[in-house]
N, CA and C atoms of all chains as a GROMACS GRO file, in nm:
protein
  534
    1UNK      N    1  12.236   9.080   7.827
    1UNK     CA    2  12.172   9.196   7.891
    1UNK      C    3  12.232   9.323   7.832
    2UNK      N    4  12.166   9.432   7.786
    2UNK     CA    5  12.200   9.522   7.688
    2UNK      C    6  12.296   9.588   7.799
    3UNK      N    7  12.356   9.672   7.771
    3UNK     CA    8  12.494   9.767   7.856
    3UNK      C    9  12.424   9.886   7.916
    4UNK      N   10  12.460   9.903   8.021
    4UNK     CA   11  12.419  10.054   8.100
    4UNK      C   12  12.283   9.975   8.114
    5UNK      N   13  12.180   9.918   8.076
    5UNK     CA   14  12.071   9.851   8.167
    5UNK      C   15  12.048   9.720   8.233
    6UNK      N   16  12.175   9.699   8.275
    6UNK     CA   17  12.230   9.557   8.374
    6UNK      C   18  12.225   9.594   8.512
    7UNK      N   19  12.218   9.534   8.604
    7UNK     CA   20  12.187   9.535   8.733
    7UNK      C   21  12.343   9.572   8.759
    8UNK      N   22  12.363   9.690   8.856
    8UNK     CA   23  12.478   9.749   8.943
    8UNK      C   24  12.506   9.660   9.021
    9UNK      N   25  12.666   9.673   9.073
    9UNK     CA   26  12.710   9.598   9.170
    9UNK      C   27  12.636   9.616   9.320
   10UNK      N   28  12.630   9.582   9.403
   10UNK     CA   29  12.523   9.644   9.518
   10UNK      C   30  12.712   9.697   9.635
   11UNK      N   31  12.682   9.819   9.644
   11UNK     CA   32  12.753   9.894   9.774
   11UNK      C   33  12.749   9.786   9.905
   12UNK      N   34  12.630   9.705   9.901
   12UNK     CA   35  12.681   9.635  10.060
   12UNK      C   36  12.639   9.486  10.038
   13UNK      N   37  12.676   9.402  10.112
   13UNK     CA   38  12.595   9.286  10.134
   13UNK      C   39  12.457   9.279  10.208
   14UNK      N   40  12.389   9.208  10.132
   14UNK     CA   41  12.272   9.244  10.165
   14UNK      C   42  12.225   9.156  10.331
   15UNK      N   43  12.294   9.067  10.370
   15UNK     CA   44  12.300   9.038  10.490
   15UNK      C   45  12.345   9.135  10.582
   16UNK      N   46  12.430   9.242  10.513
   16UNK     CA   47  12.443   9.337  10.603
   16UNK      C   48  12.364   9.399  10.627
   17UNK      N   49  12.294   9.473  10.499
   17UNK     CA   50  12.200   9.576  10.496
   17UNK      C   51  12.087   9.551  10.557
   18UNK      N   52  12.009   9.404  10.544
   18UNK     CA   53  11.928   9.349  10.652
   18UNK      C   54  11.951   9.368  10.811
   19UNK      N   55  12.070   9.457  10.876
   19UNK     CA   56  12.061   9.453  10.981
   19UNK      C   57  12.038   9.590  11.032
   20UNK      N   58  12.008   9.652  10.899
   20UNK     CA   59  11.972   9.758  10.937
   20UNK      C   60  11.815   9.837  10.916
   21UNK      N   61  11.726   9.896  11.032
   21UNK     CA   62  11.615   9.953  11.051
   21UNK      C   63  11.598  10.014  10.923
   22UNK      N   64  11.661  10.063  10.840
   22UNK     CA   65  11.630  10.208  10.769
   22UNK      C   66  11.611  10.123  10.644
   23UNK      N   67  11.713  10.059  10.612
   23UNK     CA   68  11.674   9.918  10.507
   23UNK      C   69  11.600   9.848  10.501
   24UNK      N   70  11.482   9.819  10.605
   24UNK     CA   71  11.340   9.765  10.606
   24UNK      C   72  11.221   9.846  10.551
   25UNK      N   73  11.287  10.010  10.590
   25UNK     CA   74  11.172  10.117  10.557
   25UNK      C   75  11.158  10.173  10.377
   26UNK      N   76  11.341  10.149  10.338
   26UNK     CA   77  11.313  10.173  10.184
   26UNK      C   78  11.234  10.050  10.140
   27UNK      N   79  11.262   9.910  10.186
   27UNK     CA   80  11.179   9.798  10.162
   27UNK      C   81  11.087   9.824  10.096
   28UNK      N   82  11.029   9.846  10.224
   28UNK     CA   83  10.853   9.901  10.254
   28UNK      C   84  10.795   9.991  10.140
   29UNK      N   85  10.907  10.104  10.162
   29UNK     CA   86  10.914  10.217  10.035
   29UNK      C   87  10.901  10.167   9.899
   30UNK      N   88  10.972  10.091   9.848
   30UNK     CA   89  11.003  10.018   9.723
   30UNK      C   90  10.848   9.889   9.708
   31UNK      N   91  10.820   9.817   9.776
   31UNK     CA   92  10.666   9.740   9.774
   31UNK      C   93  10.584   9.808   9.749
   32UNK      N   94  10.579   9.938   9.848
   32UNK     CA   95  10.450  10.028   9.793
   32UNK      C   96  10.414  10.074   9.656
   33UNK      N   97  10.567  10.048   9.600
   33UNK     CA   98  10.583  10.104   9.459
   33UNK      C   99  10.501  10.068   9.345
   34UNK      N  100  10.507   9.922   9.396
   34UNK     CA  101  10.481   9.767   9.300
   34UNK      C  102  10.309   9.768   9.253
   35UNK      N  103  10.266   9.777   9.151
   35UNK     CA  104  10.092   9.774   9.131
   35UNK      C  105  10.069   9.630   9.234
   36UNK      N  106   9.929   9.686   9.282
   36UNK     CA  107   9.858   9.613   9.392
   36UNK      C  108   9.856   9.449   9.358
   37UNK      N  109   9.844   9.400   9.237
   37UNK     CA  110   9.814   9.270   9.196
   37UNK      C  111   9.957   9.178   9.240
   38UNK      N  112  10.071   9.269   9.181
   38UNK     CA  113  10.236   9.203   9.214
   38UNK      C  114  10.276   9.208   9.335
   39UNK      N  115  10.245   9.277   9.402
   39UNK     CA  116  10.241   9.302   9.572
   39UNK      C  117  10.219   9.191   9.685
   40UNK      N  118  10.063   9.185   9.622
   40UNK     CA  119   9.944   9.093   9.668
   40UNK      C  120  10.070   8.981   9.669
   41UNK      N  121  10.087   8.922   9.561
   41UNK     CA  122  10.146   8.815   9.509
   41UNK      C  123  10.232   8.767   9.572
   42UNK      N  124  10.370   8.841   9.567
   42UNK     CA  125  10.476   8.891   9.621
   42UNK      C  126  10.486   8.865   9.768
   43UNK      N  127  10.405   8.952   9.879
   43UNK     CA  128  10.395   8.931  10.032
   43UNK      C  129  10.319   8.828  10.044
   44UNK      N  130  10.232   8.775   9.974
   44UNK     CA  131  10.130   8.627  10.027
   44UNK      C  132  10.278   8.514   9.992
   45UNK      N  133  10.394   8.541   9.859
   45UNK     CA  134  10.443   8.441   9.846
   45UNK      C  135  10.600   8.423   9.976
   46UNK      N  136  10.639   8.548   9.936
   46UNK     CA  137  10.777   8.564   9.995
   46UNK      C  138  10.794   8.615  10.138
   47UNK      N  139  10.670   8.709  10.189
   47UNK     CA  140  10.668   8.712  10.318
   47UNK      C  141  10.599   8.629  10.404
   48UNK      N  142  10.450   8.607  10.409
   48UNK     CA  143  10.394   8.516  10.472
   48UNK      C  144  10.427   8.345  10.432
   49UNK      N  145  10.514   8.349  10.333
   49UNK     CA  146  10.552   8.179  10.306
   49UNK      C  147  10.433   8.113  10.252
   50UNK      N  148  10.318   8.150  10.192
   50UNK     CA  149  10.184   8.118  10.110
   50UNK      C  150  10.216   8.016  10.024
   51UNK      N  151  10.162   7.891  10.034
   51UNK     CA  152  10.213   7.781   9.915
   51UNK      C  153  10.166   7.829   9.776
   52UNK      N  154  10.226   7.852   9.672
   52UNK     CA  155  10.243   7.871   9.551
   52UNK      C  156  10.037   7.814   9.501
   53UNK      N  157  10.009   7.724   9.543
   53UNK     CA  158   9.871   7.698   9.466
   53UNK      C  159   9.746   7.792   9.549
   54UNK      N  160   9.793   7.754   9.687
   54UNK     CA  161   9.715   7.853   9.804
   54UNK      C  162   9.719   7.988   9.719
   55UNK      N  163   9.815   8.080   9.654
   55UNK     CA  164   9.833   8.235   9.629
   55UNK      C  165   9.759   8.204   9.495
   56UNK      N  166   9.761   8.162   9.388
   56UNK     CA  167   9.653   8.136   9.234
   56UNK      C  168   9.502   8.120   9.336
   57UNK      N  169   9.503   8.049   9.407
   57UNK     CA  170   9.359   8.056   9.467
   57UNK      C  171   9.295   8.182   9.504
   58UNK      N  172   9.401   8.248   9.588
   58UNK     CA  173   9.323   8.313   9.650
   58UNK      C  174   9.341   8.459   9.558
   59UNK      N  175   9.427   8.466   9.460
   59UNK     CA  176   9.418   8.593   9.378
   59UNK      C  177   9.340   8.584   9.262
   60UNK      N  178   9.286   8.457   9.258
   60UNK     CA  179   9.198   8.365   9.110
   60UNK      C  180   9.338   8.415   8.989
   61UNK      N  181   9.425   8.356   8.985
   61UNK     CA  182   9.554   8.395   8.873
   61UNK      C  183   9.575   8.195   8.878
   62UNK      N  184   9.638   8.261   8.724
   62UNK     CA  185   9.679   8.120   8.620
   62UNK      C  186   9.789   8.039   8.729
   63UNK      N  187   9.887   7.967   8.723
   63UNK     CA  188   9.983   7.909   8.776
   63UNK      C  189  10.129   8.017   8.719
   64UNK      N  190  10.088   8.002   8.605
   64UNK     CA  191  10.194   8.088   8.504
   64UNK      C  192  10.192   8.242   8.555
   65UNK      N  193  10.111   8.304   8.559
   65UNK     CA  194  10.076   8.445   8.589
   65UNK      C  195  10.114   8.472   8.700
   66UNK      N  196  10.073   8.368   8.791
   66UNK     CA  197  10.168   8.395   8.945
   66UNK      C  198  10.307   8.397   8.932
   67UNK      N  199  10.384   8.297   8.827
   67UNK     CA  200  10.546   8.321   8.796
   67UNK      C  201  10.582   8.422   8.756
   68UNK      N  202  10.455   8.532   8.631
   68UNK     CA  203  10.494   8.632   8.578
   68UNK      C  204  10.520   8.750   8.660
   69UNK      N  205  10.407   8.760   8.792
   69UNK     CA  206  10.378   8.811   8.886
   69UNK      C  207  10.493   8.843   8.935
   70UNK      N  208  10.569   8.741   8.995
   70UNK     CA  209  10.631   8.696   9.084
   70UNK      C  210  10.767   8.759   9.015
   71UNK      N  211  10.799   8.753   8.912
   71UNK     CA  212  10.918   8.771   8.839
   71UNK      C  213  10.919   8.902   8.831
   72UNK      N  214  10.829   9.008   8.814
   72UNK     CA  215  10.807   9.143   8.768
   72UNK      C  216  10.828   9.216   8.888
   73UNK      N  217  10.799   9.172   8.970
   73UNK     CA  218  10.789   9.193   9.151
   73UNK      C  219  10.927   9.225   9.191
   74UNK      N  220  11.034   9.090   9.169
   74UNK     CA  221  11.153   9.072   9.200
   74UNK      C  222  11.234   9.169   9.125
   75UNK      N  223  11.253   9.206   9.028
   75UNK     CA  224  11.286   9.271   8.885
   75UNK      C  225  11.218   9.378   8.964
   76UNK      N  226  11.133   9.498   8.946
   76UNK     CA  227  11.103   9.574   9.041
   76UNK      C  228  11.141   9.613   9.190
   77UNK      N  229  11.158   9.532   9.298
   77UNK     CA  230  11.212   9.507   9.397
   77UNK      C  231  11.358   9.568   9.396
   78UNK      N  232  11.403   9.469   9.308
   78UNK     CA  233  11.572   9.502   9.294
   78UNK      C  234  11.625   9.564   9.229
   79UNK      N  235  11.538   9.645   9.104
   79UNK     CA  236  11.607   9.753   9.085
   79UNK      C  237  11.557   9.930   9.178
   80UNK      N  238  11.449   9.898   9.269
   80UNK     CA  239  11.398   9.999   9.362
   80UNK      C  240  11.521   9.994   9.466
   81UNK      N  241  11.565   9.861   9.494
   81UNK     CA  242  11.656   9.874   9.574
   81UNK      C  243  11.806   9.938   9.574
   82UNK      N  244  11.827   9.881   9.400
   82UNK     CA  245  11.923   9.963   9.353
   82UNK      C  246  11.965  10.092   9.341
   83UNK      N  247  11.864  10.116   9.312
   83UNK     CA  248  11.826  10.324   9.351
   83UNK      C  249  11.828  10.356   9.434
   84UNK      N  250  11.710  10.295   9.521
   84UNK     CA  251  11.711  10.413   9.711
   84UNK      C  252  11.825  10.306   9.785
   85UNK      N  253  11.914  10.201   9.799
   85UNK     CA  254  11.951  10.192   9.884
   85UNK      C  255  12.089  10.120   9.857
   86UNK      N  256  12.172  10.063   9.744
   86UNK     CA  257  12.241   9.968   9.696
   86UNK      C  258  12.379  10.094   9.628
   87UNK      N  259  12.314  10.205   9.580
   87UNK     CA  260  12.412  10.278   9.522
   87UNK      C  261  12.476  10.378   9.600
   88UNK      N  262  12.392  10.378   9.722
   88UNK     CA  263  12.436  10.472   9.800
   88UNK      C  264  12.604  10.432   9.829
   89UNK      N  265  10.637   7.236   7.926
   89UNK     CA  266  10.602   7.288   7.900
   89UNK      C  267  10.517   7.345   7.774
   90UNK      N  268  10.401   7.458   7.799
   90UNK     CA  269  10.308   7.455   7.712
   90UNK      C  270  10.361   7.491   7.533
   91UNK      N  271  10.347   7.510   7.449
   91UNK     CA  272  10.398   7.539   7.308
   91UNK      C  273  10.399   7.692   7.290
   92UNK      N  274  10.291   7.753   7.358
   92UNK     CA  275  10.320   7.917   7.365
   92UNK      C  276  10.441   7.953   7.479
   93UNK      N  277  10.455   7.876   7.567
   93UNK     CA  278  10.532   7.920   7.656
   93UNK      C  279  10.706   7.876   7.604
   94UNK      N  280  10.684   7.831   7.507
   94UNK     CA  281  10.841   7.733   7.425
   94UNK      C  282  10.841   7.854   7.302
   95UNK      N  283  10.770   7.861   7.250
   95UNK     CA  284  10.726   7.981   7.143
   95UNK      C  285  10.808   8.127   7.205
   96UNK      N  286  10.742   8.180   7.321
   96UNK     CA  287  10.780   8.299   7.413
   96UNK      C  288  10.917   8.258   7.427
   97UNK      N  289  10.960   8.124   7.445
   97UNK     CA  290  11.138   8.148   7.474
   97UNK      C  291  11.227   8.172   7.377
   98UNK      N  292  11.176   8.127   7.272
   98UNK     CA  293  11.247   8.141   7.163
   98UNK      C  294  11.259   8.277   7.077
   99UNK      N  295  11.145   8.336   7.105
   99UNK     CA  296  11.145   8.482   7.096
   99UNK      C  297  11.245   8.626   7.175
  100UNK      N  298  11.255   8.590   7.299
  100UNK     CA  299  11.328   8.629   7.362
  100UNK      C  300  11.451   8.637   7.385
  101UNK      N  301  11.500   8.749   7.425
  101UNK     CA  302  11.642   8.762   7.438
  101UNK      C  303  11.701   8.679   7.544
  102UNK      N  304  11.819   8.638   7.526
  102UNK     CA  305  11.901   8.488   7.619
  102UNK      C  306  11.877   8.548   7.746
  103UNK      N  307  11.892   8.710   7.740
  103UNK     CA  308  11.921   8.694   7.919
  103UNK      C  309  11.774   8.792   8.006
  104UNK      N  310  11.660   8.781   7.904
  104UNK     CA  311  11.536   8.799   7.950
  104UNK      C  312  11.483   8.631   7.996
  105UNK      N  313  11.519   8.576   7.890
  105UNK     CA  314  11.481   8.415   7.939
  105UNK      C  315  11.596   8.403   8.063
  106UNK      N  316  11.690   8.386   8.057
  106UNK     CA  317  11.784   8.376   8.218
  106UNK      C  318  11.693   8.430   8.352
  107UNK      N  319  11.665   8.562   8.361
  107UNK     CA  320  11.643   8.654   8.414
  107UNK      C  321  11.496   8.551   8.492
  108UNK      N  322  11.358   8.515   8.395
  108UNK     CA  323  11.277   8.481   8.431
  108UNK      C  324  11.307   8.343   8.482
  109UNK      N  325  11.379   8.281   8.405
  109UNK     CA  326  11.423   8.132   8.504
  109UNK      C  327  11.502   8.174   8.652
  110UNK      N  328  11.554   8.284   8.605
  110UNK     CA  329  11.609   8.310   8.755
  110UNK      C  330  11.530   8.313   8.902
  111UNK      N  331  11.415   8.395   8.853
  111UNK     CA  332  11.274   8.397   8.926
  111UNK      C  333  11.233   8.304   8.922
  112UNK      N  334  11.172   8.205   8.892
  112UNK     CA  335  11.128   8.076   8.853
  112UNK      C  336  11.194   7.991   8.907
  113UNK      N  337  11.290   7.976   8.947
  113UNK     CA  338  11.379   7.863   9.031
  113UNK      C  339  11.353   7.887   9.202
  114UNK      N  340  11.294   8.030   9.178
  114UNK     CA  341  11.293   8.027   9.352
  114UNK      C  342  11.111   8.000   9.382
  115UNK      N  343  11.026   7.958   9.266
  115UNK     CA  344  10.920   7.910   9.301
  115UNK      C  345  10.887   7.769   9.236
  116UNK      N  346  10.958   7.735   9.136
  116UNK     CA  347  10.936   7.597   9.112
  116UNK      C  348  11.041   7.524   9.057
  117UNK      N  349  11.060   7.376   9.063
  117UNK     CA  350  11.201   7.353   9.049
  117UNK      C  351  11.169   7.356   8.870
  118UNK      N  352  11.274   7.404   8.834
  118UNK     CA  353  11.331   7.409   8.693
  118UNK      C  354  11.310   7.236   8.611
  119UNK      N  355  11.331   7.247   8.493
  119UNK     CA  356  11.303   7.100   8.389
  119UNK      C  357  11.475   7.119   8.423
  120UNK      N  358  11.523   6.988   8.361
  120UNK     CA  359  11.628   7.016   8.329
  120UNK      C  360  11.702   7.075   8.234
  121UNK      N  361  11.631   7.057   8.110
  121UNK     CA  362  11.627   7.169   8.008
  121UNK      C  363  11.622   7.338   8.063
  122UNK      N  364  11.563   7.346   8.153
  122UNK     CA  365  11.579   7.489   8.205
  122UNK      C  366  11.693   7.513   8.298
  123UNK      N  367  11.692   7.419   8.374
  123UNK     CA  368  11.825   7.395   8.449
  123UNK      C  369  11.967   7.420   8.373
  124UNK      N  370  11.967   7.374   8.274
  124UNK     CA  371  12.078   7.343   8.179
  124UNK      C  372  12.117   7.483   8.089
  125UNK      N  373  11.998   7.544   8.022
  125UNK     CA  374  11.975   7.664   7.960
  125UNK      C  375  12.068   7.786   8.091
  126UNK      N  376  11.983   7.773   8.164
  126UNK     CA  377  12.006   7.912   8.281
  126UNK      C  378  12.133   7.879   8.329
  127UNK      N  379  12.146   7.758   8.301
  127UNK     CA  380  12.365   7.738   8.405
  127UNK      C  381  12.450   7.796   8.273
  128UNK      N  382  12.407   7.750   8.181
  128UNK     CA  383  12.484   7.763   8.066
  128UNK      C  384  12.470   7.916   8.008
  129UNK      N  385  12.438   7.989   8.033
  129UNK     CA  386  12.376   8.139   8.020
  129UNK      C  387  12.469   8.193   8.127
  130UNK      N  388  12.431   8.149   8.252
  130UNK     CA  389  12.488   8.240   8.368
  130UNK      C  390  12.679   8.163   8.379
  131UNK      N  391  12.687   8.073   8.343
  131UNK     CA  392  12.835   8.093   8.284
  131UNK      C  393  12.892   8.206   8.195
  132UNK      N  394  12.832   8.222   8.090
  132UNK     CA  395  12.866   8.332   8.007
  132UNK      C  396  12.876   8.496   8.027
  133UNK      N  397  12.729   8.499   8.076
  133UNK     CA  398  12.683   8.621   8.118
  133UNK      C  399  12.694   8.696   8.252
  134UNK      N  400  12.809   8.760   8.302
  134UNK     CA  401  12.824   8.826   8.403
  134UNK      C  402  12.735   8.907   8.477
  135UNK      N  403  12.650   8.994   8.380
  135UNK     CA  404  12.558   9.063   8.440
  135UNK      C  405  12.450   8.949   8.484
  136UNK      N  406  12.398   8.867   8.410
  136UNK     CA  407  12.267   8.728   8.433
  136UNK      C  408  12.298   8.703   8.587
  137UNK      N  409  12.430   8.677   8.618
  137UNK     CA  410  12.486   8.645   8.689
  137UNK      C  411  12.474   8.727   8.862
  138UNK      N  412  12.531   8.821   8.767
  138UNK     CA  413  12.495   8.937   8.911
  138UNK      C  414  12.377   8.931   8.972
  139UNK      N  415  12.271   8.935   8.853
  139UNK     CA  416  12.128   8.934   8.870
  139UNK      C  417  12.072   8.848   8.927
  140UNK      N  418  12.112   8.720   8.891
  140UNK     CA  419  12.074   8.573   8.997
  140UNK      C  420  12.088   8.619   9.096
  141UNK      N  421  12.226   8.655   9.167
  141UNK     CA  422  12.314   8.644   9.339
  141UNK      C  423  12.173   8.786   9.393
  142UNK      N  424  12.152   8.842   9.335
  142UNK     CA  425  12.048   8.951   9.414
  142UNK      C  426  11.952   8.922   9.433
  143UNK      N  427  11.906   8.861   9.351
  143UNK     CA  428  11.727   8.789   9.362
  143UNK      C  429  11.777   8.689   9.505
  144UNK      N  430  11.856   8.610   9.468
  144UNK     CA  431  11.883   8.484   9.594
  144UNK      C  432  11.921   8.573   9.704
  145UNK      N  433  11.956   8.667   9.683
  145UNK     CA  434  12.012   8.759   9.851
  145UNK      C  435  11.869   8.817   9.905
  146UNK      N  436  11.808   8.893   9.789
  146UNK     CA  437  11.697   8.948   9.847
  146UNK      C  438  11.608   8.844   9.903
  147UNK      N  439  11.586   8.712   9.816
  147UNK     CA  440  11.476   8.606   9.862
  147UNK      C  441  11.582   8.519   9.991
  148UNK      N  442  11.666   8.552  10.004
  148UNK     CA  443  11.735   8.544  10.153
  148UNK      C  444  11.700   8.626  10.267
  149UNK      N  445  11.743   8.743  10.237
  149UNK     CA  446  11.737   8.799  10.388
  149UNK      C  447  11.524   8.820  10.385
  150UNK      N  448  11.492   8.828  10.315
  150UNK     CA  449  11.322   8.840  10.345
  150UNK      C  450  11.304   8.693  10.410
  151UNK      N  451  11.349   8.587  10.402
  151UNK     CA  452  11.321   8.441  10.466
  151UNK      C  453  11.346   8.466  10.577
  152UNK      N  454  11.478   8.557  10.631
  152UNK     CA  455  11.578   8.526  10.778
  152UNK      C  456  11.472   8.614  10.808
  153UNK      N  457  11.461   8.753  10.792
  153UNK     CA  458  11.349   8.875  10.864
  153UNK      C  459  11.258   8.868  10.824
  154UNK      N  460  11.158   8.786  10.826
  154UNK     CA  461  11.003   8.835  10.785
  154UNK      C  462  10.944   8.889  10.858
  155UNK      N  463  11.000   8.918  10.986
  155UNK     CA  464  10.912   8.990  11.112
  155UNK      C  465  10.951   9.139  11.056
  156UNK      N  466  11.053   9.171  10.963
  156UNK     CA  467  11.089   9.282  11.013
  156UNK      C  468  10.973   9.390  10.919
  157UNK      N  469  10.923   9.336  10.780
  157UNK     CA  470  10.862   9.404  10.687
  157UNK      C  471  10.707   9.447  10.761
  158UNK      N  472  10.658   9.564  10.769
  158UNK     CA  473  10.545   9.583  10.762
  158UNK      C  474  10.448   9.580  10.652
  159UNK      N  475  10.347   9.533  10.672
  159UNK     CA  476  10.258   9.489  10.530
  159UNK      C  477  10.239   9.679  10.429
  160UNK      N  478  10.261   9.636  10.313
  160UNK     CA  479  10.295   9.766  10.235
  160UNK      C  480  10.140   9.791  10.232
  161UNK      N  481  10.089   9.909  10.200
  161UNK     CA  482   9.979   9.959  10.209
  161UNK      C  483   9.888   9.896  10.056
  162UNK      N  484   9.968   9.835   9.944
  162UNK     CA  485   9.912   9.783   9.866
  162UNK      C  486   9.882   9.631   9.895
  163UNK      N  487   9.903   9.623   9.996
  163UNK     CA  488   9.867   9.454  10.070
  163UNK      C  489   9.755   9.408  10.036
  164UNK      N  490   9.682   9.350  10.142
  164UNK     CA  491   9.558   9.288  10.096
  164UNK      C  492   9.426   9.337  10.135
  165UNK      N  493   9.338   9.350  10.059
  165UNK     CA  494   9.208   9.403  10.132
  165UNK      C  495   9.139   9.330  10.241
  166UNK      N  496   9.071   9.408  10.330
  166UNK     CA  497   9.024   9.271  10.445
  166UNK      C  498   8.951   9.171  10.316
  167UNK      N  499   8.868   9.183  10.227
  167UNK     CA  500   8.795   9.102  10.117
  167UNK      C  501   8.928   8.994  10.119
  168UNK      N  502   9.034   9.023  10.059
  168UNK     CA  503   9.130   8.915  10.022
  168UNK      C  504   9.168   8.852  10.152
  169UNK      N  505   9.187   8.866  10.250
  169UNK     CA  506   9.240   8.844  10.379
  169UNK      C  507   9.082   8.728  10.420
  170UNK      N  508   9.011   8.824  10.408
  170UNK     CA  509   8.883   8.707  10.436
  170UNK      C  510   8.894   8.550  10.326
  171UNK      N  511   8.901   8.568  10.196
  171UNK     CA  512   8.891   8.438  10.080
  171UNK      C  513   9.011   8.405  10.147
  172UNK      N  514   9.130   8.441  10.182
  172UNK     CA  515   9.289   8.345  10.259
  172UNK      C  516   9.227   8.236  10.326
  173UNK      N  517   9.156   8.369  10.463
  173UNK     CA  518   9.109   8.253  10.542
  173UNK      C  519   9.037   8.138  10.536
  174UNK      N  520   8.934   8.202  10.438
  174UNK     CA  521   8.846   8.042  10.435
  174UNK      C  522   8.942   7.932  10.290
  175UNK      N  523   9.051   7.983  10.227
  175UNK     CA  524   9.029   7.910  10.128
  175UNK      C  525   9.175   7.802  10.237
  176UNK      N  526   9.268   7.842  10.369
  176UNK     CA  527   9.291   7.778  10.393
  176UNK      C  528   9.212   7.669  10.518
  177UNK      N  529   9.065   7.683  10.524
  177UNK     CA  530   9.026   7.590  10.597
  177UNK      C  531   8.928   7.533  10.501
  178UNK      N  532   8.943   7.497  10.400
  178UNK     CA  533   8.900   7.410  10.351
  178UNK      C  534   8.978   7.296  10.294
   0.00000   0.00000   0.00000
């Protein structure tokens, strides 16, 4: 991973930070971020618990494309988090 | 796996391939060849490393709170919400 663009140490545990209200809202903040297709993907897979073939169905996406999806999402996610809420 | 998708790994940098197996393990189980690649990577690579433990924290605490997220405004259209429904009653 090239230097200076590696993922930061995170300021808290994130079991911690989950117990907090304001850390649900950058969440929120940071998803909205995400183009609509990785989103889609993303909350049908990781929030509502959507079986992996159920989410290609219902977005008409490859098997693969849902992984790409899915990967770009996370990678996005966590470095949004890194910014509004991890470096603080 | 497919020959473009073996092609794409070999092209790639060790810890862009890490990175996507990293993601990839939390939706399908790994070959062992991938298994083996990504342990043997995230031995080496500290940052790969870091990067795993966050993905697994974040795809943690979203498992423990799923009540807590409100659906982001790029969610689903009622259209998509409608094909959910019927495509899980069939």
């Amino acid at each position: 991973m090239a230097a200076g663009a590696g993922p930061k140490a995170w300021s808290e545990d994130a079991a911690q930070a989950a117990e907090r209200q304001e850390f649900w809202q950058v969440l929120d903040g940071c998803l909205e971020k995400l183009p609509p297709r990785t989103a889609q993907a993303f909350v049908l897979r990781e929030l509502d618990g959507t079986d992996g073939d159920e989410v290609c169905k219902v977005l008409n996406i490859s098997t693969t494309n849902f992984w790409v999806l899915l990967h770009r999402a996370r990678m996005q996610l966590r470095h949004c988090l890194e910014q509004n809420w991890f470096s603080k | 796996m497919t020959k473009l998708m073996s092609l794409m790994m070999r092209m790639m940098s060790p810890c862009a391939t890490a990175t996507r197996l990293a993601s990839e393990s939390l939706d399908r189980p790994l070959t062992a060849k991938e298994r083996r690649a990504l342990r043997w990577h995230l031995v080496m690579c500290h940052l790969c490393r870091r990067y795993d433990k966050q993905l697994h924290d974040l795809h943690d605490i979203l498992h423990r709170h799923p009540e807590t997220i409100t659906r982001p405004a790029a969610g689903l259209s009622p259209a998509a919400r409608e094909r959910i429904t019927r495509a899980l009653q069939n």
